[in-house]
N, C-alpha and C positions, 0 to 999 in steps of 0.2 A: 504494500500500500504506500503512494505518498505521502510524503511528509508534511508535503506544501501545494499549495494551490488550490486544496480546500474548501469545501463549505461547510460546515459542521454546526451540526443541531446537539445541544446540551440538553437537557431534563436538571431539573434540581440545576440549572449553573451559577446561579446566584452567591452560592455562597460552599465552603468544603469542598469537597473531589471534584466537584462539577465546575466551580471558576477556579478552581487549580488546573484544570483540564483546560479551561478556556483560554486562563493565561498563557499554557507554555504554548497550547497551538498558535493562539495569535500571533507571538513572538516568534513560529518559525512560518509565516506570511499565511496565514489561511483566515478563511474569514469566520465571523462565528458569529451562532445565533444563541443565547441563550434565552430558557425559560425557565420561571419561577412560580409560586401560589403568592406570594407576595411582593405586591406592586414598591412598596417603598426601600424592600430589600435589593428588588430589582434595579433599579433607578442607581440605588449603591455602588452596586456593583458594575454597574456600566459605565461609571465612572474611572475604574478602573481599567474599563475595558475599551481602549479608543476606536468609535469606529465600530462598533460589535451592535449586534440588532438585541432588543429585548423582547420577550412572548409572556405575555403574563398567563397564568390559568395555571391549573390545578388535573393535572394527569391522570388522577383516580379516578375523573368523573365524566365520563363518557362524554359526554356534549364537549367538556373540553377540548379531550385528545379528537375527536369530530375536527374543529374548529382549527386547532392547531394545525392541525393534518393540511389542511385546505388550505390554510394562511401559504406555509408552509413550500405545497405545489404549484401554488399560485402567485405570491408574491415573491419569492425566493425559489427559481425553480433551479437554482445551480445546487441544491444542498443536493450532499453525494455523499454524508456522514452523518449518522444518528447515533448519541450516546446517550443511552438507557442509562442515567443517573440518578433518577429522581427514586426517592424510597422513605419509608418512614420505620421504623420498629419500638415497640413498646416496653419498657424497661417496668422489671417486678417480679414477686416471685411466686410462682403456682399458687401454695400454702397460703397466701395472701389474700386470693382473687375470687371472687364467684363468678369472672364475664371474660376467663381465658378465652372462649370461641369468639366472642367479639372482638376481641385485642384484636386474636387469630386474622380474623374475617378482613379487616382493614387490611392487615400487615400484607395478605396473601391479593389482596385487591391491585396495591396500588405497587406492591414488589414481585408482583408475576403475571395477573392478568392483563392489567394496563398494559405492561410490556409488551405483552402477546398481541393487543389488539392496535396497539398504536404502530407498532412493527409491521404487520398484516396491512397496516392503512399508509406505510410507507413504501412496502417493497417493491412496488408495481412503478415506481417512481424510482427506486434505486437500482433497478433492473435492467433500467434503457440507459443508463450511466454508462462511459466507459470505464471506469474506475468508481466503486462507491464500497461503503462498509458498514455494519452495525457490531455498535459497541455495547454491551450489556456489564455493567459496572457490579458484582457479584460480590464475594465474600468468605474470607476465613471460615466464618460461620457453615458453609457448604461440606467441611469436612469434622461438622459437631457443635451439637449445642451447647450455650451457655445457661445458667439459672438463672442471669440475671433478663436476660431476652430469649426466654423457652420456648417464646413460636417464632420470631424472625429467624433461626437456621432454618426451617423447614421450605421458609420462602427460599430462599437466595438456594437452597437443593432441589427446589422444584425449576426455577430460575436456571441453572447451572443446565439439568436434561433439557430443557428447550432449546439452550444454545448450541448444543452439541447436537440435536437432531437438526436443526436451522441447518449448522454447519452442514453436518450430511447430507440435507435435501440439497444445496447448491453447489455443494464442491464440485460440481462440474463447470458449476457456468466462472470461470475466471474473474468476470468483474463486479461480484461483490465477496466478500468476504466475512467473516463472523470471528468477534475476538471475544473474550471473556476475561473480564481483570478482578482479581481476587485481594483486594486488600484487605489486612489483618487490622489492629485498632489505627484508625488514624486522629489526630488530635485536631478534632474538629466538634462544632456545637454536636453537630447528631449524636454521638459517642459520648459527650461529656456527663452521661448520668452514669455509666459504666466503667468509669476511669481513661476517659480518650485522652484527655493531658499528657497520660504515660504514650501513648501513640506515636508513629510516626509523622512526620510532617504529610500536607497532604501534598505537596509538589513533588513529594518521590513516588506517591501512584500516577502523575502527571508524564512523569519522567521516564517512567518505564513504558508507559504504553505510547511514548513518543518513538520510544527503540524498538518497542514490539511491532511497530507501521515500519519501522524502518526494516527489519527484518521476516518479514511476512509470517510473524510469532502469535499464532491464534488464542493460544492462554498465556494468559502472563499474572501469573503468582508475586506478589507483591512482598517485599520483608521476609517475615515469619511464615505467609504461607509457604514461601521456595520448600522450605521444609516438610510441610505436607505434602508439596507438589510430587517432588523429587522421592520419597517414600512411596506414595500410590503408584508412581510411576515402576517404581522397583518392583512392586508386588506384582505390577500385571505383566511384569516382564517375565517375571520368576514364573506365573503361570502358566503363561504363554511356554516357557520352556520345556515345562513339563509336560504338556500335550502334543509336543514332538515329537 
């Protein structure tokens, strides 16, 4: 994938992984659209960001990603890059709760279905690209859960099989591609009820996934997950060996 020359669509870019995202790509010449659920947060951040469009709305909510969608094909028809960032997860603990399926319900709404359908309302647009990609912004959490966010791993695991069949439906056609970026804690508001402070910066999930375009690296394991990465990796290797 290029590096540069770019159009890229953010989710969640307003603020954490999403205008850490926005930044490094602007800085190597691409153009960026980002969107938020809030307008004032929005406004912020584009401050920052010279030159960058902003999409306000709310991803979870169907009429949104509609609307987006269409802005999108319509006002902006060079976008050739969609990064699935936008996510929410509910901090607390089981023993605590009477309304876990609710938490659930949201969590799995707005970090896997939204995806799936605002994706499905992009691809027919990123198909006649000569060059285009979707980016689903995923998580440590894919290889276990925490107690403090007991239903967001299940999201970002169900998250994770979508990408990999996406992957597989299209690896044929060359010009798009499906990456999956797996960041462990990063030190941003979302995390911060969890201990995100202890986190990584969020410009080195930025950073990675600018090297992973640059080398046609379809998962890219951020920090601590490399560890996970490279372990699962070992295991289906060791399996695969034995069924020789």
């Amino acid at each position: 994938m290029k590096t540069t020359g770019n159009t890229i669509f953010i989710s969640g870019g307003s603020a954490g992984i999403g205008l850490a995202i926005a930044k490094k790509m602007q800085a190597m010449g691409n153009k960026i659209i980002i969107n938020g659920r809030n307008e004032e947060r929005l406004q912020k951040a584009l401050i920052e960001l010279k030159d960058a469009v902003g999409i306000q709305g709310d991803l979870s909510v169907e009429a949104d990603r509609l609307r987006i969608a269409n802005e999108l094909k319509t006002d902006y028809p060079d976008v050739n890059v969609i990064v699935n960032n936008a996510g929410t997860a509910f901090s607390y603990l089981l023993s605590e709760t009477t309304n876990a399926h609710q938490k659930a319900l949201v969590e799995m709404n707005t970090n896997y279905i939204a995806v799936i359908h605002f994706t499905e309302l992009l691809l027919p647009h990123l198909l006649k690209k000569e060059s285009s990609a979707v980016v689903n912004i995923s998580s440590l959490a894919v290889y276990g859960s925490h107690k403090l966010v007991p239903t967001y791993g299940a999201t970002k695991a169900a998250l994770h099989s979508y990408t990999v069949a996406l992957r597989m439906t299209y690896e044929g056609q060359n010009n798009l591609q499906v990456y999956e970026v797996y960041p462990p804690m990063v030190n941003t508001d979302f995390s911060a009820g969890i201990g995100g402070e202890n986190g990584i910066p969020a410009s080195e999930v930025a950073e990675e996934l600018l090297i992973a375009f640059g080398q046609n690296k379809f998962d890219v394991p951020v920090g601590e997950t490399k560890i996970y990465a490279e372990a699962t990796e070992k295991a289906f290797a060791n399996i695969a060996r034995t069924r020789e």
